[in-house]
N, C-alpha and C positions, 0 to 999 in steps of 0.2 A: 511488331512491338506490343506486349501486352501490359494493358494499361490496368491499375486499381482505382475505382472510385472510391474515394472515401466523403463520405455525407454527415458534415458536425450541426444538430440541431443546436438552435440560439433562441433562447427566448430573456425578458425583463428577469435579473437577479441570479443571472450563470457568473459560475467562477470564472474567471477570465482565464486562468492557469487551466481550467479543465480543460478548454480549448484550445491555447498556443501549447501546452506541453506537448499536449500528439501531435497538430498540426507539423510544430518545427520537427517531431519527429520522420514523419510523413515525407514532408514536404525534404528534408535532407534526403532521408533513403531513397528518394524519387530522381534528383540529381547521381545519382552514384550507381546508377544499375541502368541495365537497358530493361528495365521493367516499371516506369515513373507512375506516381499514384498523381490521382488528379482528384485536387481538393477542392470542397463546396460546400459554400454553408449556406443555411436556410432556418427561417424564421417560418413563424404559421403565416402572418402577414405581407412577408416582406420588407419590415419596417425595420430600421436600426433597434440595437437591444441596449441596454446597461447593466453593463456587467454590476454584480455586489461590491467593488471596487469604485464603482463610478466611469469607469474607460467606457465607449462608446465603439460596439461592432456594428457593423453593415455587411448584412446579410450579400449572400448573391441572388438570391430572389425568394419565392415561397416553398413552401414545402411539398406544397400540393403541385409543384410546376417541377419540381429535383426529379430526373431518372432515378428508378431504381437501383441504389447503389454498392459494390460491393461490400462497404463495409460501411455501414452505419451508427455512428456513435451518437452518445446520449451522456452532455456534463452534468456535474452535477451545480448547487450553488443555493441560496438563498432563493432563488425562484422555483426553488423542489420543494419549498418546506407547505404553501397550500396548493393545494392538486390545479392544475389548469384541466378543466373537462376534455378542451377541446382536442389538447395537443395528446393528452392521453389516449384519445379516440383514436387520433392519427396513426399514434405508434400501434395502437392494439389491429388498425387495420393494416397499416403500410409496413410495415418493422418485419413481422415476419418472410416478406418477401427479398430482404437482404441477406448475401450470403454470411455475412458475420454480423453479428448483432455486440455491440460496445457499449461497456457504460463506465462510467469517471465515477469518485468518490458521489455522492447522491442523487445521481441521474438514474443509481439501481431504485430509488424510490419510482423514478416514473415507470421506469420498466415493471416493476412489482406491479405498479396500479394498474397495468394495461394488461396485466394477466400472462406477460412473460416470462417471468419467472414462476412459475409454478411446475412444481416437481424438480426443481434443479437448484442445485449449490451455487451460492452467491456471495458479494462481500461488500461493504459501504466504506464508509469513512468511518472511526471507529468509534466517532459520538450519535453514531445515527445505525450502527447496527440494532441492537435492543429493539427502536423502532419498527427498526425494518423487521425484526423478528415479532413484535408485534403486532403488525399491522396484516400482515401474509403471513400463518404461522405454515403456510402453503410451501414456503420459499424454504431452503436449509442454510441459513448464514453461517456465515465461517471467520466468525468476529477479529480474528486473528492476523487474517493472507491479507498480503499485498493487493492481490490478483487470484479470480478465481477462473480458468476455464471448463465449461460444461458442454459439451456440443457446440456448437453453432454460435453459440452467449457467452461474450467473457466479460464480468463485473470487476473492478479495481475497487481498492481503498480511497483514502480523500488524496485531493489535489494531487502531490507529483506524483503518486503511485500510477497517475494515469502513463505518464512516461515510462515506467517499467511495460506495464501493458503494454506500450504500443511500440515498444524496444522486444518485447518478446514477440509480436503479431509481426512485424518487418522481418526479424529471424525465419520465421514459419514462412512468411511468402519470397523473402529473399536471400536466404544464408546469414551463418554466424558471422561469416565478414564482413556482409554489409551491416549487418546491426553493428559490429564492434566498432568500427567505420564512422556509424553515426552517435553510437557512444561517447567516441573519442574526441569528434566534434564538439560535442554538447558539455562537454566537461560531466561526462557521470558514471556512473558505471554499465554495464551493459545492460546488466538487469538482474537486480536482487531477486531471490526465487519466490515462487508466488505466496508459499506459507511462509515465510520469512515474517516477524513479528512487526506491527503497522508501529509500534512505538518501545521508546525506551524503558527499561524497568521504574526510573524516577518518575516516568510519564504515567507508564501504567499503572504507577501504587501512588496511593494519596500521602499526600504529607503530614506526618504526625501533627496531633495539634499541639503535646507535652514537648517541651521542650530537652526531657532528657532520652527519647524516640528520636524526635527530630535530630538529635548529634549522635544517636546509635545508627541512622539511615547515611548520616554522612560518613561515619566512620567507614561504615560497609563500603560505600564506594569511591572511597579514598585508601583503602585497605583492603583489597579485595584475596590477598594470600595470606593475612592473619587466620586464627583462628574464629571463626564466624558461627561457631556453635551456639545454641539457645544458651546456654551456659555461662558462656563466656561474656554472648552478647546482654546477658541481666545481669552480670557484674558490673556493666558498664552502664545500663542505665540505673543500676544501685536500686534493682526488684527484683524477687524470688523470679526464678525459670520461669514457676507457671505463669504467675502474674504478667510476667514481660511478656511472654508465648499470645497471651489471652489481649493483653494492650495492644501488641505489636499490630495482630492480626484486626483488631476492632477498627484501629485507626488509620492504618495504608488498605486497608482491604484483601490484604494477601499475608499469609503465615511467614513465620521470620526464613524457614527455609526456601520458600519458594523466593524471596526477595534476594536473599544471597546468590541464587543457583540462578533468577535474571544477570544482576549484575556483574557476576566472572561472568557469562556469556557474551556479554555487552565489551567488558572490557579486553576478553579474548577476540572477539570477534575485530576490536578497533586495531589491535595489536595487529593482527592478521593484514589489514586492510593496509594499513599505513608505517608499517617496520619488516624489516627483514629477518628478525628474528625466530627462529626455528621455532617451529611446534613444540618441544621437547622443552626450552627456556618458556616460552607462551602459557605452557600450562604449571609449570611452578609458578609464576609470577602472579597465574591467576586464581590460585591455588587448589588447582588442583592436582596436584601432586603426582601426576602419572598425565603421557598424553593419551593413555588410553580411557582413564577419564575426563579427560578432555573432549574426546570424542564421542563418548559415549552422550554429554551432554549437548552436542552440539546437534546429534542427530536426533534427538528428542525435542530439541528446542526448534531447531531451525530446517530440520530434513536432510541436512547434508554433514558430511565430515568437514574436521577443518581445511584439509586438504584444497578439498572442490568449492570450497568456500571462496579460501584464496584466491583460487584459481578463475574462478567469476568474477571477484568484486576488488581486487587491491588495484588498484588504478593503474591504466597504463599510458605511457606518457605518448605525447601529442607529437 
């Protein structure tokens, strides 16, 4: 019977989710196969940690005492944000001799600092990318993806994206089944694909501060198959095209078309997930007026057609 180790560093101020997201994932797909990963976690010390939440883990012993493990992950958390010397030593000496190297939303900082990620594509949580692209302009971030894999090193986005990743890494060691398997357990999807965007378009644009912006961004995503031209949309904030064009963009951070062509994607994409209605109804509704552009945006935006979209992510029942 072959066994995976998996090895979750802990240290003071880890997301508590970095850690039980993969664990539970692990720890399922290990009951369901005759190939069970066998889980361990270690601190530099030994000592219990505290999570950024306040919860209290206990370690299974120190790090320096952990076998070399198949797969060694690295969370992220409020204990990322000042470098600890020591553990970064660790990882820069011990880290490369795992066959898979893992990191959760800003556990890619310690990896960055330890000199792992240099020359390879990578992804944080998406308030600590910039940073991370700072800090290493060594590293190539991909401000974007859920999940980046690069040889050997796969980096996630914040918190639950660590679950995609480690719903994709089960796949790769134990088949579609058993990941769907533990998907379906867990109540989630299998795994949204790794450039899939870390957040929503209202997430990702600022909120006007003008309050006649502010009810043009609501409009937009309460109306996502009106007419949503620059045009139309400065009639409704009652400002010339340009003026709206040049406010619009000052104050969400993003041009008016890029913010509409989020939102049908958003609202197509929800449709998809959660209705049964056809592609062909999906894209009038979200107006885009053909499913062929429909598709066209979906594969620019998200990498896949609506189709294989579906096909991944609309929930399957338990």
């Amino acid at each position: 019977m072959t066994k995976r180790t998996v090895l979750v560093v802990l240290f003071d101020g880890v997301q508590s989710l970095d850690v039980t997201g993969p664990v539970e994932v692990f720890s399922a797909a290990g009951k369901m196969g005759d190939a069970p990963y066998e889980i361990r976690t270690a601190s530099l010390d030994g000592l219990p940690v505290r999570t950024s939440s306040g919860l209290t883990l206990v370690p299974d012993g120190t790090l320096d005492e952990a076998p070399v493990p198949h797969t060694l992950l690295v969370p992220g958390g409020e204990g990322t944000r000042a470098t600890d010397e020591r553990l970064v030593d660790w990882l820069r000496a011990q880290a490369p001799r795992a066959e898979r190297l893992v990191s959760v939303c800003t556990g890619a900082l310690l990896l960055a600092a330890a000199g792992l990620l240099d020359g390879r594509r990578a992804t944080t949580h998406w308030a600590f990318c910039g940073t991370l692209a700072r800090r290493h302009p060594e590293v190539e971030v991909e401000p974007d993806a859920i999940y980046v894999r690069d040889g050997k090193v796969a980096t996630s986005a914040g918190v639950t994206a660590g679950i995609d990743l480690s719903l994709a890494l089960v796949e790769e060691d134990l088949g579609r089944d058993t990941a769907l398997l533990v998907a379906r357990v867990l109540v989630v999807f299998l795994r949204r694909p790794g450039n899939q965007a870390q957040f929503s378009a209202q997430l990702s644009a600022q909120t006007a501060q003008r309050e006649p912006l502010r009810d043009v961004q609501q409009w937009i995503s309460e109306h996502p198959a009106e007419d949503l031209g620059v045009e139309a949309l400065a009639v409704r904030a009652r400002l010339s095209p340009r003026h709206f064009a040049r406010a619009f963009q000052a104050e969400t951070g993003m041009t008016p078309g890029r913010y509409v062509e989020r939102v049908r994607v958003e609202q197509a994409r929800r449709l998809l997930e959660d209705t049964a209605l056809g592609v062909e109804e999906i894209s009038r509704s979200c107006g885009y007026g053909t499913p062929e552009a429909m598709r066209r945006a979906f594969v620019k935006t998200l990498g896949v057609p609506p189709a294989e979209y579906r096909r991944r992510f609309r929930p399957v029942p338990v």
